[in-house]
C-alpha positions as CSV (number, residue, x, y, z in Angstrom):
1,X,29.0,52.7,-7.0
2,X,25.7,51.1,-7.9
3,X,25.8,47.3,-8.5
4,X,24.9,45.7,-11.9
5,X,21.7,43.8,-11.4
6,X,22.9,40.9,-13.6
7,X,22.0,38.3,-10.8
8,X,18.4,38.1,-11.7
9,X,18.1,38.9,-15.3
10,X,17.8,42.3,-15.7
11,X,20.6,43.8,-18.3
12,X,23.4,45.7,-16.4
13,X,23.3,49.0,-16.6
14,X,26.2,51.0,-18.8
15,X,29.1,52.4,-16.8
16,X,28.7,55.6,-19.4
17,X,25.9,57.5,-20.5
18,X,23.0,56.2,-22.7
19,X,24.2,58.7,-26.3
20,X,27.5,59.8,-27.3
21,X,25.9,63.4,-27.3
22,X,25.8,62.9,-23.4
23,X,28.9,61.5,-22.4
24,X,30.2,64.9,-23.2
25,X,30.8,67.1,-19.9
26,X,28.5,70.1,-20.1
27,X,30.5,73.7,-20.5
28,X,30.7,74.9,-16.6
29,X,30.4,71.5,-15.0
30,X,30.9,71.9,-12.1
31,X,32.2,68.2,-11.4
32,X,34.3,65.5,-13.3
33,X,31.1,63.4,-13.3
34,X,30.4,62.2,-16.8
35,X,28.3,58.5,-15.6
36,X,25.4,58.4,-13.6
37,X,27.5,56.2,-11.2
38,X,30.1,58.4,-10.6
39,X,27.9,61.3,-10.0
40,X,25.6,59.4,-7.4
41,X,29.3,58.7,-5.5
42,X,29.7,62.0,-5.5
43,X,25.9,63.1,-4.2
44,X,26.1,60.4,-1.5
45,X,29.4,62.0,-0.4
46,X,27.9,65.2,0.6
47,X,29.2,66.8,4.0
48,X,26.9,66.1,7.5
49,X,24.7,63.3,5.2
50,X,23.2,61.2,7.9
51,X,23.6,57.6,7.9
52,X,19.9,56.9,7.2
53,X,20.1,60.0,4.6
54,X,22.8,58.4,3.1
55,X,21.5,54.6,3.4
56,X,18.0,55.9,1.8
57,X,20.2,58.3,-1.2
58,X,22.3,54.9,-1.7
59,X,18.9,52.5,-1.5
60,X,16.8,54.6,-4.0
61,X,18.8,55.5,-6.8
62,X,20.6,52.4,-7.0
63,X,16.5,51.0,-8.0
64,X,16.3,54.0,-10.4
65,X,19.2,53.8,-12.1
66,X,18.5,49.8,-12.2
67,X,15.1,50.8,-13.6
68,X,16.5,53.2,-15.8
69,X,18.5,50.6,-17.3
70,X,15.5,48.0,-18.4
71,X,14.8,50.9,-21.0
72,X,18.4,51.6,-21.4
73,X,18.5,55.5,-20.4
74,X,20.8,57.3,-18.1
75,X,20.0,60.3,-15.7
76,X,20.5,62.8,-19.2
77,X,17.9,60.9,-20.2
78,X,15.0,61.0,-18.6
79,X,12.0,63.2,-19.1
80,X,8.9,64.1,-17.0
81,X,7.2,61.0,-18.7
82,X,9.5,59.0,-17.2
83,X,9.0,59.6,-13.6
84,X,5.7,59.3,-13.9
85,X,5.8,55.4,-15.2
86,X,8.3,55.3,-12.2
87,X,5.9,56.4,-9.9
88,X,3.8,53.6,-10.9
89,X,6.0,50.9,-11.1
90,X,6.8,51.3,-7.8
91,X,3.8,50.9,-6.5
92,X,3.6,47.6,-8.1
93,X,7.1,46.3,-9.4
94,X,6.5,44.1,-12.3
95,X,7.6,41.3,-13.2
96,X,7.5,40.3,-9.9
97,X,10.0,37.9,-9.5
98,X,12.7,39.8,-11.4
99,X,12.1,42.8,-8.6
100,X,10.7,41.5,-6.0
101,X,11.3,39.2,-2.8
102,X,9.7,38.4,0.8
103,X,13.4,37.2,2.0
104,X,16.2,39.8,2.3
105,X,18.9,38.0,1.1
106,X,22.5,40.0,0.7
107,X,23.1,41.7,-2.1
108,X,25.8,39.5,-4.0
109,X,23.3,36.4,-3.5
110,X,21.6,35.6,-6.8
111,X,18.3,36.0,-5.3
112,X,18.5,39.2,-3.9
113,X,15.8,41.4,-5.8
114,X,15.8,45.4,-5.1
115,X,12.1,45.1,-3.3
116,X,10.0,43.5,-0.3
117,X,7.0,43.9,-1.6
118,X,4.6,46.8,-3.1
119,X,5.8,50.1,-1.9
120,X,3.2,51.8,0.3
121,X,2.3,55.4,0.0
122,X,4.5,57.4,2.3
123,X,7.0,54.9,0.9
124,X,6.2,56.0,-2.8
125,X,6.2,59.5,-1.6
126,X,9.8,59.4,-0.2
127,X,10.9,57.6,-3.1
128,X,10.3,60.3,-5.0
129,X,11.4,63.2,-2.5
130,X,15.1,61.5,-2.8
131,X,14.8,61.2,-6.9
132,X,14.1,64.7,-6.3
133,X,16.7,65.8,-4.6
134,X,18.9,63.7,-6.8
135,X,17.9,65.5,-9.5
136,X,18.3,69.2,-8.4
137,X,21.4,68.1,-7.0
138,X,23.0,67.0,-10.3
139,X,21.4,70.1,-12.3
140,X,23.0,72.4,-9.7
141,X,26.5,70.8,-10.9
142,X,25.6,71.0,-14.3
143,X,25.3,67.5,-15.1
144,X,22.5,68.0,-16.2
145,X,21.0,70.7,-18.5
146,X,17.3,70.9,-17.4
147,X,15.1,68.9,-13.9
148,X,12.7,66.8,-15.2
149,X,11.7,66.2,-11.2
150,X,11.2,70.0,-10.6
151,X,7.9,69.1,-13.1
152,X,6.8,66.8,-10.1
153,X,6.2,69.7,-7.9
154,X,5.9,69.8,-4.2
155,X,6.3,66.7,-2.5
156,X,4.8,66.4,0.8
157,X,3.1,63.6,2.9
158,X,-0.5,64.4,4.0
159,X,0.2,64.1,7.5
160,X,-2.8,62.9,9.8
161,X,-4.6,65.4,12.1
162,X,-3.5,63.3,15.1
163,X,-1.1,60.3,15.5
164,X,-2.8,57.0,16.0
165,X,0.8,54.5,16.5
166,X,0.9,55.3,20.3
167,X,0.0,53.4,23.5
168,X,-2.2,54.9,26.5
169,X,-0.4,55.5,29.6
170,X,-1.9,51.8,30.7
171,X,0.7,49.6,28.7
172,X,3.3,51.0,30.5
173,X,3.0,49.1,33.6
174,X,2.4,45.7,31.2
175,X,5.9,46.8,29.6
176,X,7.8,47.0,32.4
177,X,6.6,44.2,34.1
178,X,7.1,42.3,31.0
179,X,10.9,43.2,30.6
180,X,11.6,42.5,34.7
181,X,10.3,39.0,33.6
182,X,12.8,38.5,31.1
183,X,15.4,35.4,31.8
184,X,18.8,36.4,33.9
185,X,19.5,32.8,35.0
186,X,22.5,33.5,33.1
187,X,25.2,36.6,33.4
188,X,24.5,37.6,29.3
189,X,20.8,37.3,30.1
190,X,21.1,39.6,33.1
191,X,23.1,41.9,31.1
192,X,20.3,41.7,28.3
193,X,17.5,42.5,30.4
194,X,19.2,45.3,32.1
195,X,19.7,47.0,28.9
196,X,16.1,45.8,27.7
197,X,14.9,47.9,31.0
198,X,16.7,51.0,30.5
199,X,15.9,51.0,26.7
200,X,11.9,50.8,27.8
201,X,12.2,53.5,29.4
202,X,15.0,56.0,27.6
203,X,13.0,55.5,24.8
204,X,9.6,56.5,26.5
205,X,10.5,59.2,29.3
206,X,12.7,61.2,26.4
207,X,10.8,60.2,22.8
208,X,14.4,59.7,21.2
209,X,14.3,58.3,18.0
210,X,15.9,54.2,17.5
211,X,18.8,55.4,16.1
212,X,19.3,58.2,18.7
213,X,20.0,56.4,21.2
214,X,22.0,53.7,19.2
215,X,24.3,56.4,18.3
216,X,24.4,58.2,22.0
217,X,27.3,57.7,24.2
218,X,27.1,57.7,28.2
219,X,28.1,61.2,28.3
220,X,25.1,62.0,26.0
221,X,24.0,62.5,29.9
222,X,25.1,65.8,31.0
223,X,24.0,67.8,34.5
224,X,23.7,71.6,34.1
225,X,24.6,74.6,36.5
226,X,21.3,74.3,38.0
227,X,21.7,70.8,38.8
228,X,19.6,69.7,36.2
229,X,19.9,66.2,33.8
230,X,20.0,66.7,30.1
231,X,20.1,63.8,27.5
232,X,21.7,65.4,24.2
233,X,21.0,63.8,20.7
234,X,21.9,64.0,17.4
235,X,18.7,64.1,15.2
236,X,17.7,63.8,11.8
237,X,19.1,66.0,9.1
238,X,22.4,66.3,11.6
239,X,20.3,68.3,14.4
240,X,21.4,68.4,17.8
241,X,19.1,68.8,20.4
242,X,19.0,68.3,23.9
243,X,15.4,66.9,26.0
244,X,15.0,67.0,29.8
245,X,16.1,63.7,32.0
246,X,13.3,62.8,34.4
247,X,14.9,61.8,38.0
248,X,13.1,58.3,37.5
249,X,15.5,57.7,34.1
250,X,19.1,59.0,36.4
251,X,18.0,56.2,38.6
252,X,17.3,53.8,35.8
253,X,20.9,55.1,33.9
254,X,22.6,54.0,37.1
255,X,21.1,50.7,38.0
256,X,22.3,49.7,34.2
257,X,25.4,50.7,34.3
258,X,26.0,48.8,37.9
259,X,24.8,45.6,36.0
260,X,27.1,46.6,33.1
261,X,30.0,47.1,35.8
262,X,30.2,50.6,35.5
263,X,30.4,53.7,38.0
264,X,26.7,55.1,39.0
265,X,27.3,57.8,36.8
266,X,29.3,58.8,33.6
267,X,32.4,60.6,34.0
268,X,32.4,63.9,31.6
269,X,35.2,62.5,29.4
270,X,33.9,58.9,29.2
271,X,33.7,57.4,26.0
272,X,30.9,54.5,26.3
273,X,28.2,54.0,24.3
274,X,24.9,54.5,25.5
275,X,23.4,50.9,24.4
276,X,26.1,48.6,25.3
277,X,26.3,45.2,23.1
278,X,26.3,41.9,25.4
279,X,29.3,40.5,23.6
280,X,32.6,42.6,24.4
281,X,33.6,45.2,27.1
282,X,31.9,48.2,26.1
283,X,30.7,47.3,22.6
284,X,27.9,49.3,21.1
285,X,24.8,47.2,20.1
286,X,22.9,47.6,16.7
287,X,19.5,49.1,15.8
288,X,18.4,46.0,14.7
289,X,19.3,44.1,18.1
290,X,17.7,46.8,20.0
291,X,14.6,46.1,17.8
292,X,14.7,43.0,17.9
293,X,14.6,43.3,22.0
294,X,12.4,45.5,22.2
295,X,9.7,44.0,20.1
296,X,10.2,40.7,22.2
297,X,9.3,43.1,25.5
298,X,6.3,43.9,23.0
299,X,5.3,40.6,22.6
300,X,5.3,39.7,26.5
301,X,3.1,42.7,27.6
302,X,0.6,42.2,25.3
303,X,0.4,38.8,26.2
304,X,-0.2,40.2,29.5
305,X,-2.4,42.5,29.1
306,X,-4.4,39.6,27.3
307,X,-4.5,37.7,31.1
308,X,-5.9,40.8,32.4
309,X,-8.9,41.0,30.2
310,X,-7.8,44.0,28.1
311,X,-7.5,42.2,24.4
312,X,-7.9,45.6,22.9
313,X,-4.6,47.1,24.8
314,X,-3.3,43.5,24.2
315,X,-3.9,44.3,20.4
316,X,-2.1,48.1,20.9
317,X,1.0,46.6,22.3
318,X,1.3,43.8,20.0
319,X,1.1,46.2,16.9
320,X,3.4,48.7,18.9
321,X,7.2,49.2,17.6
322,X,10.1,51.3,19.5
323,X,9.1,54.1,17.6
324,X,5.6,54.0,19.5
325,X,7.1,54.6,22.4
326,X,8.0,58.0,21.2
327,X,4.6,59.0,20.1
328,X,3.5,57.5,23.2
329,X,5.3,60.5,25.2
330,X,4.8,63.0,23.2
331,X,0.8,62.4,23.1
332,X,1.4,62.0,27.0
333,X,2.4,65.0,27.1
334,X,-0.1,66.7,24.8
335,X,-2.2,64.6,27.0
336,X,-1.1,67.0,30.3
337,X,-1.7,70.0,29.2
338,X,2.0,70.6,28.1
339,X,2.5,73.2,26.1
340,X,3.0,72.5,22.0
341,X,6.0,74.7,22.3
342,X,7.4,72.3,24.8
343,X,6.8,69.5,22.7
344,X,8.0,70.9,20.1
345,X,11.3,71.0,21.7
346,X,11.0,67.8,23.3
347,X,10.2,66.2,20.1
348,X,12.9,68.5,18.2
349,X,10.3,69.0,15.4
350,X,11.3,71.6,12.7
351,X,7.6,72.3,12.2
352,X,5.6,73.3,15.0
353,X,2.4,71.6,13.4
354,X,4.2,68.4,13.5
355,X,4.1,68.8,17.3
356,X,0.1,69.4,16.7
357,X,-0.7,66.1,15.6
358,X,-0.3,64.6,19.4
359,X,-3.2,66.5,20.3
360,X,-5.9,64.1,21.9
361,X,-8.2,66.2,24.1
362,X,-10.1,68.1,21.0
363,X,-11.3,64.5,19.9
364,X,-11.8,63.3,23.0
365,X,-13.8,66.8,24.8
366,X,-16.0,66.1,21.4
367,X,-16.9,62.9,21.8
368,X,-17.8,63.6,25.7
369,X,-19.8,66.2,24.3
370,X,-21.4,64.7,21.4
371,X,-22.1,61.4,23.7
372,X,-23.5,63.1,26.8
373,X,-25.6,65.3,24.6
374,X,-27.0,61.8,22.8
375,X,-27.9,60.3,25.8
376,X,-30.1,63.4,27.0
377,X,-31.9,62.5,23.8
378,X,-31.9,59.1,24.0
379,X,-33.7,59.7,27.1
380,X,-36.9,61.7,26.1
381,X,-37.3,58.8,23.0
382,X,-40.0,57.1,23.8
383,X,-39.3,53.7,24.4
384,X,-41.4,50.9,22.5
């Protein structure tokens, strides 16, 4: 159920449709819906919905409906003309400070405000992608008689031709050296840097997503008949998939579950959590903790790599997030010749051509190329 939006001045949207003419259910409906809120419980209740599909349904049509209700319209409502003056107030919520705030405060508090800031591009674009969805979803159940959104085309970002948020194969050494100097004067301090070591490298040696690994338990680990090591993960849009376990990780997976006081290895019908919370036998931890760690490991290697001379890996690392380390493999591997078939399964990518954009060794054989032929110029220029 979307909130009213009371707390900060905006008029609270109507718990019925905007016209009489609406309210009615349409012949063949193919819900009990007849408010906007009551539909969007219904669309966010969809079978296998993700808990980031579900957070980012809940997140954007609560600010459209919220929208919605400054002109006082309802989903029956609105017209092609409509989304596109959304379109561009998101990209620049005004009045500010009725929409937007720096400081996330919780959503009962007076100053919470549906923003953070201007949304950027790709954010704009999946803004709209949900609407969308929304949209065809409510028409499908004949809430609706016509899609404005359909009008809107396709949406699709403009991926780039190769990913820039990774780090070379040098930080690594800076990471892990950052994370073994980590305090363990104290037994939760131990416990944290254990789990801030395997996490470093999970999330590198088998670019799983934050939330994969959050969500993984122990026996998310599983050896095959040939006597090879497995880590299986649930993806996004519900997918399983399953990547290979290097030998270095096994031995990683057992040294933090000694520190957590647990067997060497996972029995098959153990129910622990992967990332194991400080506080509590057997507790799983949060994204956001993870994060949080992680970034802190971050902020030590770069200032490493800043004592060693290296300001511009120093100024990689410092910008890098957990999802970096995922790139980070993936172009490593692109990087060894791997196969983009390979990494397309390692990276569980629908699209093969999302696997493309790791590729390195095109721009870099050019510049060799282009650079070496340069210099045999430079070198029959006449020098003044």
């Amino acid at each position: 159920m979307v909130n009213a939006i009371k707390p900060f001045g905006l008029p609270v949207p109507a718990h019925r449709p905007a016209t009489a003419e609406a309210s009615a259910l349409l012949p063949g409906a193919l819900t009990n819906a007849d408010t906007d809120q009551q539909l969007i419980a219904l669309w966010l209740r969809r079978p296998n919905l993700s808990a980031d599909t579900h957070r980012a349904g809940a997140k954007e049509a609560s600010r459209f409906l919220m929208w919605c209700s400054t002109l006082n319209i309802g989903l029956r409502d609105v017209r092609y003309e409509h989304l596109i003056a959304y379109s561009e107030f998101i990209a620049d919520p005004q009045p500010a400070d009725q929409w937007v705030s720096a400081v996330k405060y919780p959503r009962a508090d007076p100053r919470w405000r549906p923003f953070s800031g201007k949304l950027g591009a790709r954010s704009q674009l999946q803004a709209l992608i949900v609407l969308k969805g929304l949209f065809r979803w409510a028409k499908s159940a004949d809430y609706l008689r016509a899609d404005p959104a359909q009008l809107l085309g396709r949406l699709s970002p403009d991926l780039p031709k190769t990913v820039e948020r990774f780090l070379p194969q040098a930080a690594i050494p800076y990471l892990i050296q950052a994370v073994d100097a980590l305090p363990a004067d104290k037994p939760t301090q131990l416990l944290r840097r254990s789990r801030a070591r395997f996490a470093i490298i999970a999330y590198y040696t088998t670019a799983a997503r934050l939330r994969e690994l959050v969500t993984a338990h122990m026996v998310s680990f599983r050896l095959d008949d040939g006597g090879r090591w497995w880590l299986h993960l649930m993806g996004k849009g519900s997918r399983a998939g399953k990547v290979p376990v290097p030998h270095d990780l096994v031995e990683e997976l057992k040294k933090y579950r000694r520190a957590f006081g647990l067997s060497p290895l996972p029995h098959p019908s153990e129910k622990t959590p992967l990332l194991l919370s400080t506080r509590g036998p057997q507790r799983p931890v949060s994204s956001r903790v993870v994060a949080r760690n992680v970034n802190l490991v971050f902020k030590h290697a770069a200032k490493l790599a800043e004592e060693g001379g290296d300001v511009h890996l120093a100024d990689r690392i410092a910008r890098a997030s957990t999802h970096w380390l995922r790139h980070s493999q993936l172009t490593h591997q692109a990087d060894a010749g791997i196969p983009l078939k390979t990494i397309q399964l390692n990276g569980r990518h629908a699209d093969i051509s999302t696997s493309g954009i790791y590729q390195h060794k095109e721009d870099e054989n050019r510049h060799a190329e282009t650079t070496s032929s340069t210099l045999a110029l430079y070198r029959i220029i006449p020098r003044e």
